[in-house]
N, C-alpha and C positions, 0 to 999 in steps of 0.2 A: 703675527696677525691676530686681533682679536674679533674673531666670526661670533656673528647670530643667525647669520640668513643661511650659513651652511657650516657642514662637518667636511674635514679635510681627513682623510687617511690613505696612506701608502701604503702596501699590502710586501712581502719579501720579494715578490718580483716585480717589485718597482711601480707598481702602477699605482695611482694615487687615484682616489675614488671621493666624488664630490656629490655630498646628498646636501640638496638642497630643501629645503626642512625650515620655514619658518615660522619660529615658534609662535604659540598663540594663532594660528592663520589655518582657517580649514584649505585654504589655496594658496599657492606660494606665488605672489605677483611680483611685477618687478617696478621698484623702486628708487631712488638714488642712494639707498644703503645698500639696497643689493646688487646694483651697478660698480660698486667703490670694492664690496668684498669680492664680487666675481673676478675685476680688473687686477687686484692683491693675489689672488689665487692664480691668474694665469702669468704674471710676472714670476711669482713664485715656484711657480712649478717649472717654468719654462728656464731659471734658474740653475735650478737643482739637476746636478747634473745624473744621481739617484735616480731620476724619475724618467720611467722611461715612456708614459701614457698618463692622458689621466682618463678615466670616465664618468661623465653626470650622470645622475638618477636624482627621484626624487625621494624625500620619505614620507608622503602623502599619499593618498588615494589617487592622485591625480596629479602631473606632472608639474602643469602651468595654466593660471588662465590669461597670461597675458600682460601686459602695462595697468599698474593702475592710472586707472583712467581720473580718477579726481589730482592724479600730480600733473597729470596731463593737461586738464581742466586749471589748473590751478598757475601752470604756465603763460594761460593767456595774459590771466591779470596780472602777475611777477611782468613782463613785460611790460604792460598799460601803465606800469610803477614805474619800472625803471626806464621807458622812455622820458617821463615826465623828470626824472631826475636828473639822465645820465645826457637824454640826447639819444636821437632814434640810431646813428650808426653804433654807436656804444653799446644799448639796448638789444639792436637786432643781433651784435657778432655775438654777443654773450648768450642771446638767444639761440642763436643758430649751433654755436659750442655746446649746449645743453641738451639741443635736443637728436644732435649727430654722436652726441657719445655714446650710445650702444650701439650702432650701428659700429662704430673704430673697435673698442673692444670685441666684437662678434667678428670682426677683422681679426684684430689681435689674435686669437682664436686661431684661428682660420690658417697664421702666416705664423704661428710659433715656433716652429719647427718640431716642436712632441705632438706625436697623432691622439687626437680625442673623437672618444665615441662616448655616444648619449643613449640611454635605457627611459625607452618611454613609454610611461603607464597612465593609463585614465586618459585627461582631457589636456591636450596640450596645442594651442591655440595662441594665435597673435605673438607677443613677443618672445614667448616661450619655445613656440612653436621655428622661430628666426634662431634663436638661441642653438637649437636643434641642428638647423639647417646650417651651419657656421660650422656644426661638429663635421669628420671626416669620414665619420661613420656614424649611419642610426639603424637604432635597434629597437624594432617596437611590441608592444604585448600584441599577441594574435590572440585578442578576447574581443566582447561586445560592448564593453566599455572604453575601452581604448579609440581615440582619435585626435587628429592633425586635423589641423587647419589656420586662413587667415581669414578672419571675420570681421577685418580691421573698419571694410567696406562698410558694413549695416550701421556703423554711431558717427558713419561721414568721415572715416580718415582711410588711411591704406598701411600696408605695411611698411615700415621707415627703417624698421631696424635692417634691415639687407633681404627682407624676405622677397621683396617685391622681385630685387636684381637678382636674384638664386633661384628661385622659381620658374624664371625666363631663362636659364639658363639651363635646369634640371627636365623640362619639359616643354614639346613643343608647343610655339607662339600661342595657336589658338586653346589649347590646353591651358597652359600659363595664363592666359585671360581670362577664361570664363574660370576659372578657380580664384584669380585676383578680384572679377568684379561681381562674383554670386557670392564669394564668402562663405561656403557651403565644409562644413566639417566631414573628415574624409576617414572611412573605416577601415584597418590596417590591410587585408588585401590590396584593395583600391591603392593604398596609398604607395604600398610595392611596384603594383602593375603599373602607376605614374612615374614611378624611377624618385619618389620624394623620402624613401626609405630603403636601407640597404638588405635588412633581413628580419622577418618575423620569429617570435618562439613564443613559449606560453612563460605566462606572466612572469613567476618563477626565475625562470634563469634568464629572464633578459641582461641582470647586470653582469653574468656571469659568461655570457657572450660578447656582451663588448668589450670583455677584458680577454676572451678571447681570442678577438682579432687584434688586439694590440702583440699580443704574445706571440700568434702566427706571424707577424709583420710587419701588420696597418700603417699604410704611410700618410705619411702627417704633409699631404697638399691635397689641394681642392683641384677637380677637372679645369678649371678655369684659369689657371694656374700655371697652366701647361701650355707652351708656345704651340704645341698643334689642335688647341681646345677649336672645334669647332661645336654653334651653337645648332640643335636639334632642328629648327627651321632654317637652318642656313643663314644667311646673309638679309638682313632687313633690303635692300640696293639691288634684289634679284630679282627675277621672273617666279621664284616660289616667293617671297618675302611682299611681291605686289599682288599676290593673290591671295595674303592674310590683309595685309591693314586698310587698304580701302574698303573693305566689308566687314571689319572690325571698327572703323570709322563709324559707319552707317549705322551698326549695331547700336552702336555706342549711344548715338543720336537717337535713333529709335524707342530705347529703353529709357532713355534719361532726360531727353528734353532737355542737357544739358544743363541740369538742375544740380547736378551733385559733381562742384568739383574734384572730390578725391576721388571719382571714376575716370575724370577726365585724368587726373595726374600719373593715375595708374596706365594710361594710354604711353602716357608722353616718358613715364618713366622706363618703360619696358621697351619704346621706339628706341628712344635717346641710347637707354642704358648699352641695348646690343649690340650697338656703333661703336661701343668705347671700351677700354679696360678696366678692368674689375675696378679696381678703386679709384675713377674719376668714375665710372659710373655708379658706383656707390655715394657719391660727395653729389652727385647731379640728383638719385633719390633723397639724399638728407636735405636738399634745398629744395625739392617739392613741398617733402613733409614737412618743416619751417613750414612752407607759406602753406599750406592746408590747414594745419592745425592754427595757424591766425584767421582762419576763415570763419565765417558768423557763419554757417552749413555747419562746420565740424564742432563749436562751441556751443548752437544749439541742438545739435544730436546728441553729442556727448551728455549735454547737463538732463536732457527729458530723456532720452533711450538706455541710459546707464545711470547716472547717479539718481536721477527722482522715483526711474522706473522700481531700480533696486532699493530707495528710500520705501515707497512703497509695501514692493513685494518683504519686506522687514517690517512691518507692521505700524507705518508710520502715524496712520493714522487711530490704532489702534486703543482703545481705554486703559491706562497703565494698573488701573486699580481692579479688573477682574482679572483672577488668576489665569493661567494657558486652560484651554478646554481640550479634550477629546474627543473629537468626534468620530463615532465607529458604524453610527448607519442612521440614515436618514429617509425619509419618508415623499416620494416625488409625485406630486397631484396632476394627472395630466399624461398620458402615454403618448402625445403627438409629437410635432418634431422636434422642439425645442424640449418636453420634459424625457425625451428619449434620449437626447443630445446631453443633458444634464445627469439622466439618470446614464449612461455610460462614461463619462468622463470621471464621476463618483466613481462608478464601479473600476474605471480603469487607474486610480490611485487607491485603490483598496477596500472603499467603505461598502460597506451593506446599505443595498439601497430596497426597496420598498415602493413598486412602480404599479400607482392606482391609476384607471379609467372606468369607464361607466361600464363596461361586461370585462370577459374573461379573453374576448379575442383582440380588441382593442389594444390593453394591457400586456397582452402576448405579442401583440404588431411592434408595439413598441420597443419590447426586449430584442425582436427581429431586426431592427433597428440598429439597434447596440452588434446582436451577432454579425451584420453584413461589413462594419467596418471594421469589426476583430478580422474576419476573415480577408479583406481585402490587404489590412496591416500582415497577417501571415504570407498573402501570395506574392507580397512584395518584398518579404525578408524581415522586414521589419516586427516580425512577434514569430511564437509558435504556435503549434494547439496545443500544448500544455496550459501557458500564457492564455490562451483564450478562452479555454474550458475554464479555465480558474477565475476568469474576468465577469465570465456570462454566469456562474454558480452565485455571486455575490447579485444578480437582479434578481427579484424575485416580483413578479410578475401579479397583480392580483385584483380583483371588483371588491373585494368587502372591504371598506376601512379598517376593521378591526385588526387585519393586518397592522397598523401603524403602530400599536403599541408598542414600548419600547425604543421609538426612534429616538434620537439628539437633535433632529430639526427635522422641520418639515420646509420645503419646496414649491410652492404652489406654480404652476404654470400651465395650466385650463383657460380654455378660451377667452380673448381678451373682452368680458362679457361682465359688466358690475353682477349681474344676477347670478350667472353661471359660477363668478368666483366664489357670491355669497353661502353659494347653496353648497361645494364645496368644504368653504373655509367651515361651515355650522359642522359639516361630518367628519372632519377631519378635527374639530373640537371637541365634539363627542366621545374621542377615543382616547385622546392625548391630555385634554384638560387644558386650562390657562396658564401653567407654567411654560409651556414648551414654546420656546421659538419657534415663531411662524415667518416666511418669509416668501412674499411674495413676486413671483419673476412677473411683472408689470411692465410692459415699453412705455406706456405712457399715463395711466389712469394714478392720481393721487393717491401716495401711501397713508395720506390721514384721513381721507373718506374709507380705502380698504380695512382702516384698521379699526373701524367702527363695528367689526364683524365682530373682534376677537373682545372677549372681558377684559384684557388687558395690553391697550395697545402700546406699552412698554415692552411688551415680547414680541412688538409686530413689525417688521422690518421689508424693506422693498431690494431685493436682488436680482438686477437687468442684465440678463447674459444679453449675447449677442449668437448671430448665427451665422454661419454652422457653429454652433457650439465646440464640436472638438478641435475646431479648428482656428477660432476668435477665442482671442488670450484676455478681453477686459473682461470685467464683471464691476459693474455700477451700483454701488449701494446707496442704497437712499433711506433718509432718517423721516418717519413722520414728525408731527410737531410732539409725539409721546413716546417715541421711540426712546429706548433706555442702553444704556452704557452693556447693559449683560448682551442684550439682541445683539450689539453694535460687536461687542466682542466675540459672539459665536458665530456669527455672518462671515467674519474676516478670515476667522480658524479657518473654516467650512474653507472658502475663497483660497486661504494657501493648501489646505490639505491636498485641491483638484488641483493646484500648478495655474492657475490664475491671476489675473495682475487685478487690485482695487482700487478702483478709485470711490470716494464717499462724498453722497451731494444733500443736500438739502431739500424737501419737496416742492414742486412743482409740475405742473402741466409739462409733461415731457421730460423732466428732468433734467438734463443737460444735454447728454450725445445727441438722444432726437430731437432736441430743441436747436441743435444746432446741423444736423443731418438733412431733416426735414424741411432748415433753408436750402440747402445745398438742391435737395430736391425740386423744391417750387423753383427756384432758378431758371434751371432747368425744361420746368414747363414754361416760366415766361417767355425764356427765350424764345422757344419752341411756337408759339403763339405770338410774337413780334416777330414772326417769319425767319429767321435765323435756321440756316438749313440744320437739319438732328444729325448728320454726320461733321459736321462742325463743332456744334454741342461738345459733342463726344470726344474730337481730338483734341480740342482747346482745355479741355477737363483737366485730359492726361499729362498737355502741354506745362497746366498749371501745377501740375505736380500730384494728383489726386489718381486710385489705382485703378478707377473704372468712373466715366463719365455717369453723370446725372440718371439718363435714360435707362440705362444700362441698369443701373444700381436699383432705378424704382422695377423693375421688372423682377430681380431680385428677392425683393421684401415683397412684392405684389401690388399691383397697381389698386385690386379691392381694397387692401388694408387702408393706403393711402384714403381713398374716398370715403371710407368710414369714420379714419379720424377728421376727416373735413367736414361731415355731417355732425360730429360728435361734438366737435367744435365751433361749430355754426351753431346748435341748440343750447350749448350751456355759456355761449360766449355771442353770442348773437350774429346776424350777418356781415357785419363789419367785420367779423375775426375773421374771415377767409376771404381772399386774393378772387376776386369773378372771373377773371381768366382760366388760372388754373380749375378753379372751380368746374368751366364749362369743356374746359380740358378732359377732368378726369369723367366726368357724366357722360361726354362725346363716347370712350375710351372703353369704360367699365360698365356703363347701364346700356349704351346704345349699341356698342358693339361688342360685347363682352369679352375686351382683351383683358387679360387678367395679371397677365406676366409670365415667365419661365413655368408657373405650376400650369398653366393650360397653351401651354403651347407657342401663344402671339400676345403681343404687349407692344411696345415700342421697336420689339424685334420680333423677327418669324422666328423661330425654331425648328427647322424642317430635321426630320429623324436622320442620323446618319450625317449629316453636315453641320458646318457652322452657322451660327447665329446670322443673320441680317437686318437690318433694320429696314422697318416693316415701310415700304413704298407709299403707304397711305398717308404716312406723315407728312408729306410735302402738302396733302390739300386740306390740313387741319386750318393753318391761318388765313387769317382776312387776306392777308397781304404775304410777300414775298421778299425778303433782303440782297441784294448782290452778295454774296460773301466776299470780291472783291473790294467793298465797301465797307466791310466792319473791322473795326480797331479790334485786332486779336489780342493784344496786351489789354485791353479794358475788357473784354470777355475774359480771359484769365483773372482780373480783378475781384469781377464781379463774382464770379465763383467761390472764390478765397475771401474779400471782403465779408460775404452776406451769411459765412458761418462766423468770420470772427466775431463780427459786431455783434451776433449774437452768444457767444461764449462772453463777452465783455458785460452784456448783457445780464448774462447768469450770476457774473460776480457783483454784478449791484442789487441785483435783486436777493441775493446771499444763499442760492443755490449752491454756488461755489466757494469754498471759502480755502482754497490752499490751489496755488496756481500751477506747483506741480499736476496734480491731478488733472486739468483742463489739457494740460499740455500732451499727457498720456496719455487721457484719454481719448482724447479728438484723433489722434495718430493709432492706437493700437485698437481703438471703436470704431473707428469708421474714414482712416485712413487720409485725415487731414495733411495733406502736404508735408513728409516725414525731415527734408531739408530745411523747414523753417521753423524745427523743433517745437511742432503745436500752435494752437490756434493762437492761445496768448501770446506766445514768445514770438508769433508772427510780427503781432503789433508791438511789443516791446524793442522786435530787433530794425522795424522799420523807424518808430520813435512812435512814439502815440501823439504827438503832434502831427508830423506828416499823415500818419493813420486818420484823425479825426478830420486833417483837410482830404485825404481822398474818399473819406466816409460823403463829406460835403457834397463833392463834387459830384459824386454818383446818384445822392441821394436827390441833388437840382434835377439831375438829368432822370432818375428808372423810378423814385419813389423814395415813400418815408420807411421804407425796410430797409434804407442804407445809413438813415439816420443812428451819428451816435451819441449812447446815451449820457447823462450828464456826468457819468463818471468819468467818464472817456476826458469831455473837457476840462474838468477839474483836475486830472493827472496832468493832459497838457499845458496847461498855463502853470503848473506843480513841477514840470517839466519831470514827474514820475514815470516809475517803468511796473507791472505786476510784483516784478518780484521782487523790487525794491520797497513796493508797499507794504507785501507781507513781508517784509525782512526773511526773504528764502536767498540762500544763497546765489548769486546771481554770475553767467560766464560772462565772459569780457566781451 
């Protein structure tokens, strides 16, 4: 055999020990070179009549992270080829052989007759983590690093390699579900008390345990294996078996809107599989995942949630010609929620941050800030005080600017106030000088009017967190029209140093995400105001794929902010730039009745202390008029929803806001949660065809308005018969 992907050694008492190790690879993923030497390796040993165990480990930090996902990706089109060649039964059997072959091997495994145990360290996850499950025994590191899981869920696929069938089989029904369709990584206790591992030890002698259960005995069959195996929930065909899946059904529906079929396949693999024997149930999984993975769900997750995301977070957009920067502390304008939120995510990847407000209690409030969700991360296992006293020592708290000296950027995020910034951006000049990147967190005010502030608005750049900050993974950079390559490169640093995902746009009024949020919003009020009851709004939202309806969301950000920017944009853009409906919506709302949103209380919803939200009764007698909801076309309310943010991301990219369609597609999903099944707002329209897209822009835009209208790019692709990411030549899934 000649290996790369792994080391093979037999040890004097026969056990032969498989580190898997490949080289050049901070993660050891799995491949079809590392499918071909695994398969060599278990022929070979199972062989040898010498050997009398083998056991996996890795020789990495981290076990597994799983399938790469661009072979995975890259299968669609292999396919799309060789049907056009071979002829679609030809096409599909070679397909389906392809992508059932870990799964037979992980069999193979499984029925060699030499018992194998697996030493697992770090992150081992998806394919790696089936890999595991396949062995006869697992042994995992009992540290805080170490975890299992199948995350196959969140980029639209399920587990194919046998995880799905082993997991239904190692834990009960409803267990085995909600671990199949939350995707959730599980820490070495947990993952004992679930029966998904056979024994913890510290990190150290994990490999040296599972060769000591080969030694003691370890026999080489799986429970399922065994003619008296019965499954943990018994019999799918029972009175316990009918009192999991008809409410794992409903679940199912509830959560999904039946929007993501590799949740659904995960249903029918696990129903199916427990009726059957191990290996037709395994052959009934590989022919799910076959057809999942041809799914336009699973090739548009896969290409924006994995490969663009990680294109991305790799520095895609990055200046090649300024060196790597370091940055070690930074200077945060603004103690309120957002520069509190900013200034502890800083502090919670290491940097020295530097948290100014207008006195000394403010500034302190804000630190307060930061220590309330250290400590809430402590009560939940998730940190210690060690960890938190070390996290809260890096904010330093302060009123005088003079503090800033020294910093590597600075942060602005002070009231979204042209004046307030100005006054600001002048004191925080004072200290630092016109070298220093400035960077402003702005949602919506232009980076090239803010950078009028600075002597140099080559050092002045726009960074759009989102909020809750600690818990919103984009971060929007935005270039004035003087913005320079150094800004663009220390923004990005800054951006991976907190664990952030970038996307980079071009200036405009709103920039991108709230240019296209901000329709999602107004939507929302039309409806609301063409009488369309607000709890329809709301489920038709979620129906559509989106994680909180309209109403909902504007309570959220706050119903004030809304009407400020409507005013702000009614003055520098005149009356025509704002909708008189919604208009007379948010004036009703916020001036007449001072619902504010979730910060005071009542908005679109009551908020009563101690219970859950409602939506506020008042709303039925905001319209003129009233709709049957037996009467309204819930797929064209889903439309419109989804339509009225893409066409304005389409929008962006002609106006050249946007200029790489990855980005659009990330960031409408990890900013603000654009329908994550139809992999972004672009790939929305690219996966429907922008043809079809520009006729139901049409049709919408005859019937609600010229906000459905698409713009001439749109038609120009169409009759181009183009797709986004064929235009930029970004690599594109089938």
């Amino acid at each position: 055999m000649n290996l790369t992907q792994f080391r093979l050694e037999t040890d004097s008492d026969g056990i032969a020990l498989v580190t898997w190790d490949v080289p050049g690879k901070n993660m050891n993923l799995i491949n079809a070179a590392m499918m071909s030497e695994l398969e060599q390796i278990v022929d070979a040993t199972t062989a040898d009549a010498n050997v009398k165990g083998v056991v996996v480990a890795s020789g990495k930090d981290h076990f597994s992270g799983g399938a790469d996902l661009t072979m995975l990706e890259a299968s669609g089109r292999a396919l799309h080829e060789a049907t056009k060649r071979e002829g679609a039964d030809k096409a599909m059997q070679a397909f389906f052989d392809a992508t059932s072959k870990l799964s037979l091997i992980y069999r193979k495994i499984e029925t060699c007759g030499n018992p194998w145990a697996v030493a697992i360290n770090g992150t081992c996850v998806g394919g790696g983590f089936e890999l595991a499950l396949a062995c006869h025994h697992r042994v995992m590191a009992d540290d805080d690093k170490t975890r299992v899981g199948l995350p196959e869920i969140k980029i639209g696929l399920f587990p194919g390699g046998g995880g799905t069938t082993r997991v239904a089989r190692l834990m009960p029904t409803p267990d085995a579900l909600q671990m199949l369709l939350k995707g959730d990584q599980i820490k070495p206790a947990a993952a004992k008390a679930k029966n998904l591992v056979h024994a913890l030890a510290p990190r150290a002698e994990i490999v040296q345990k599972a060769k000591d259960w080969i030694k003691t005995g370890g026999k080489a069959g799986a429970p399922w294996d065994v003619k008296e195996f019965r499954a943990p929930s018994g019999k799918v065909f029972s009175p316990g078996g009918m009192m999991i899946w008809p409410p794992a059904n409903a679940i199912y529906r509830r959560e999904t809107y039946d929007n993501y079929p590799a949740a659904r396949a995960i249903l029918q693999c696990v129903y199916e599989g427990l009726q059957l024997p191990m290996d037709l149930a395994l052959r009934v999984e590989s022919r799910w995942f076959a057809k999942i993975l041809r799914s336009k769900e699973a090739a548009a997750m896969i290409r924006t949630l994995f490969v663009s995301m990680g294109e991305l977070n790799k520095g895609a957009r990055r200046p090649k010609n300024i060196p790597p920067t370091s940055i070690k502390k930074i200077g945060v304008l603004g103690a309120g929620f957002m520069g509190a939120g900013i200034a502890y995510v800083s502090a919670l990847a290491g940097l020295e941050v530097v948290l100014i407000d207008r006195d000394q209690a403010a500034a302190d409030k804000g630190k307060a800030h930061a220590e309330s969700l250290l400590a809430a991360a402590v009560k939940k296992g998730r940190s210690t005080e060690e960890a938190k006293a070390r996290t809260l020592a890096l904010i330093q708290p302060a009123a005088d600017y003079a503090a800033l000296a020294g910093v590597d950027l600075i942060v602005e995020a002070v009231f979204e106030d042209r004046a307030v910034k100005a006054e600001a951006t002048a004191k925080a000049l004072a200290v630092v000088g016109p070298e220093a990147i400035f960077a402003s967190n702005t949602s919506t005010l232009p980076i090239t009017s803010l950078a009028t502030n600075w002597p140099k608005p080559e050092n002045f750049i726009g960074v759009h967190f989102f909020s809750p900050v600690d818990k919103m993974l984009l971060v929007e950079t935005i270039l004035g029209e003087k913005t320079g390559d150094r800004a663009l490169a220390v923004a990005l640093d800054f951006i991976r140093a907190i664990r952030k995902t970038p996307i980079v746009v071009n200036d405009s009024r709103g920039f991108f995400a709230n240019r296209c949020v901000t329709n999602y919003l107004r939507e929302g009020h039309l409806m609301l105001m063409e009488g369309v009851p607000a709890a329809m709004i709301e489920n038709v939202a979620r129906m559509a794929g989106m994680p909180v309806g309209p109403l909902s969301l504007n309570d959220e950000v706050a119903l004030d902010l809304g009407w400020r920017i409507l005013q702000a944009t009614k003055a520098d853009l005149g009356p025509q730039a704002v909708d008189p409906a919604q208009e007379k919506l948010l004036e009703e709302m916020v001036v007449k009745l001072g619902r504010l949103g979730r910060k005071n209380g009542k908005g679109f919803y009551d908020y009563p202390a101690g219970a859950a939200k409602k939506l506020w009764p008042g709303l039925a007698d905001l319209p003129a008029t009233k709709l049957d909801p037996d009467t309204l076309d819930v797929s064209e309310l889903k439309q419109r929803l989804l339509v009225v943010q893409a066409v304005e991301a389409a929008r962006t990219v002609e106006d050249g806001v946007v200029t790489d369609p990855r980005e659009a597609d990330v960031g409408s999903i990890i900013g603000f949660g654009f329908a994550p099944f139809t992999g972004g707002a672009l790939s929305y329209i690219d996966f429907m065809g922008v043809k079809n897209f520009v006729a139901l822009c049409d049709r919408l835009a005859a019937k609600y308005g010229a906000r459905f209208a698409p713009p001439a790019l749109l038609r120009e692709m169409a009759e181009k018969g183009e797709t986004f990411y064929g235009r930029f030549g970004v690599k594109q899934a089938a």
